[in-house]
Structure formats: C-alpha cells, structure tokens
N, CA, C and O of each residue as an XYZ file, in Angstrom:
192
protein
N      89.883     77.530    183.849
C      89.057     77.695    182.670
C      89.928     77.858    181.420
O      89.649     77.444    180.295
N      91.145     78.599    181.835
C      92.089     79.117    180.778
C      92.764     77.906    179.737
O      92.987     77.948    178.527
N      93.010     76.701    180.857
C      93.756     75.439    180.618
C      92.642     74.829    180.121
O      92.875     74.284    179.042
N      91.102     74.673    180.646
C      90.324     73.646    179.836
C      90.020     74.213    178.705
O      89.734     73.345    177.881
N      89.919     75.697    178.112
C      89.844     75.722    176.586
C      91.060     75.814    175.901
O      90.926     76.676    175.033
N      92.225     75.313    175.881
C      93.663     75.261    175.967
C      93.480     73.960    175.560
O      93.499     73.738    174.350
N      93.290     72.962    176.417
C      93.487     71.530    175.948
C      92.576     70.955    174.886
O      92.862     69.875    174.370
N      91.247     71.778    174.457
C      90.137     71.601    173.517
C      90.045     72.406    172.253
O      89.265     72.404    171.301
N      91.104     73.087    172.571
C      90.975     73.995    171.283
C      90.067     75.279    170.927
O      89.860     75.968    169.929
N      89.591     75.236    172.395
C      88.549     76.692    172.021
C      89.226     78.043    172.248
O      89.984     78.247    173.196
N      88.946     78.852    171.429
C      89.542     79.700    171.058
C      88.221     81.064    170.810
O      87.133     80.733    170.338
N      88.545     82.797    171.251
C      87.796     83.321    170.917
C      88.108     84.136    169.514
O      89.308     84.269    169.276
N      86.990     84.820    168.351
C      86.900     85.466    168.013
C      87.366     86.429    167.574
O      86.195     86.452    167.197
N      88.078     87.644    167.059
C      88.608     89.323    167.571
C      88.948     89.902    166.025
O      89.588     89.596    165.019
N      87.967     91.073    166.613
C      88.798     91.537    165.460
C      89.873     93.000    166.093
O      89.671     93.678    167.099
N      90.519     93.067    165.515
C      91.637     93.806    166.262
C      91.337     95.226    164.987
O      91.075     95.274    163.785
N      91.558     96.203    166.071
C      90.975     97.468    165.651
C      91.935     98.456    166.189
O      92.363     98.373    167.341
N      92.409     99.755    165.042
C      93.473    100.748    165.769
C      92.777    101.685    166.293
O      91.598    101.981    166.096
N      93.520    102.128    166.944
C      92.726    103.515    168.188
C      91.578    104.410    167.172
O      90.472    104.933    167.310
N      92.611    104.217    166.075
C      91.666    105.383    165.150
C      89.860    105.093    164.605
O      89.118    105.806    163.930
N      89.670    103.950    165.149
C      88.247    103.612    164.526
C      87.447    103.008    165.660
O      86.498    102.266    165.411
N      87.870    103.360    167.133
C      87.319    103.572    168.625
C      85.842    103.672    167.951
O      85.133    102.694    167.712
N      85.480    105.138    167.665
C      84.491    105.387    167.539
C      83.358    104.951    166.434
O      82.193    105.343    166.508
N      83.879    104.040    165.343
C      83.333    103.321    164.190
C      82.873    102.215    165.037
O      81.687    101.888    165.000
N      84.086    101.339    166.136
C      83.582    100.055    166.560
C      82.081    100.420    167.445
O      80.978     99.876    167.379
N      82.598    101.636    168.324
C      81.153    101.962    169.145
C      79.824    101.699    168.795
O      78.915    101.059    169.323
N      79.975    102.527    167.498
C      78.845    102.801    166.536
C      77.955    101.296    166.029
O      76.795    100.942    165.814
N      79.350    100.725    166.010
C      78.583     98.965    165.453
C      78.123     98.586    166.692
O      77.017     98.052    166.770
N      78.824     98.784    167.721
C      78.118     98.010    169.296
C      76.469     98.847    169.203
O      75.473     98.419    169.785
N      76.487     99.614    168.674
C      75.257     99.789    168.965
C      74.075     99.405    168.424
O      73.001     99.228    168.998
N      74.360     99.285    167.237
C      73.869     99.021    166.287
C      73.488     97.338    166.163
O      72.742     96.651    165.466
N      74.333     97.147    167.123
C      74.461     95.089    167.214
C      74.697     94.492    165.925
O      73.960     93.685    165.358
N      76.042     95.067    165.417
C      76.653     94.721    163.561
C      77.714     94.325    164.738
O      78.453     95.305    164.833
N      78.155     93.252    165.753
C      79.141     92.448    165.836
C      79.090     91.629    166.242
O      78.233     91.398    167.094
N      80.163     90.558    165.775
C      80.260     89.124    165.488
C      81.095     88.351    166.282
O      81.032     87.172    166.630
N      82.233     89.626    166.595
C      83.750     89.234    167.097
C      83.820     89.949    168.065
O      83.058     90.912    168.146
N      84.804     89.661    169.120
C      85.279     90.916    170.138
C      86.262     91.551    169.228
O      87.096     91.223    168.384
N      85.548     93.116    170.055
C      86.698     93.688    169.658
C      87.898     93.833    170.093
O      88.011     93.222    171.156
N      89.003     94.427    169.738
C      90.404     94.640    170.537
C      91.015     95.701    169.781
O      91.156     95.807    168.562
N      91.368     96.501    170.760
C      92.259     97.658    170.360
C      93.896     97.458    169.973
O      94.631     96.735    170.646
N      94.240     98.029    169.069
C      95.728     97.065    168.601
C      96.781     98.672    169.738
O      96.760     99.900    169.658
N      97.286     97.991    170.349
C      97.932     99.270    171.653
C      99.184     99.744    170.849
O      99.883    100.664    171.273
N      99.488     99.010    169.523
C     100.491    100.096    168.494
C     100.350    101.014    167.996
O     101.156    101.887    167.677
N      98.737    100.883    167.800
C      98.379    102.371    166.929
C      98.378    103.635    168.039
O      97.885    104.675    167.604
N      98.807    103.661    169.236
C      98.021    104.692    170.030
C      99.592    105.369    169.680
O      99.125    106.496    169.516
N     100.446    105.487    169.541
C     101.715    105.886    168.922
C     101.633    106.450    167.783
O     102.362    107.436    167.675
N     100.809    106.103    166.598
C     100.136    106.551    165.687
C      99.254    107.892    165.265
O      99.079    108.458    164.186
N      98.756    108.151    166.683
C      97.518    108.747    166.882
C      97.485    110.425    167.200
O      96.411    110.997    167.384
C-alpha cells in the first residue's frame, strides 16, 4: 500500500503539534475542528 501511494503521489495531511498542546488537539477531536492528522513533534517532550 506504502509503495502504491509512493508511486502516485499520495500523500497524507498533518499537522504536527508539541507535547504542550496534547490537550488543545483533544479538545478539537472533539469538537470535530480537524482537517489533518495530528502528530506529536517527539522534540518537544524534552521541552516539557
């Protein structure tokens, strides 16, 4: 699956999010305010 959206150009979405706003993204999942996946950026947890 990995290779057939590889050779077509499909590509997903993301918005990349630091540990610190976990609980902001939640809040939108609930709310169904998203568009993109989310993703946790694993630099900020060093941050935190």
């Amino acid at each position: 699956m990995l290779g057939s959206c590889g050779e077509h150009g499909i590509t997903a979405d993301v918005e990349v999010l630091p540990i610190q706003r976990v609980n902001q993204a939640h809040a939108r999942l609930e709310q169904s305010d998203v568009k993109h996946r989310f993703v946790i950026d694993m630099a900020s947890l060093a941050k935190a």
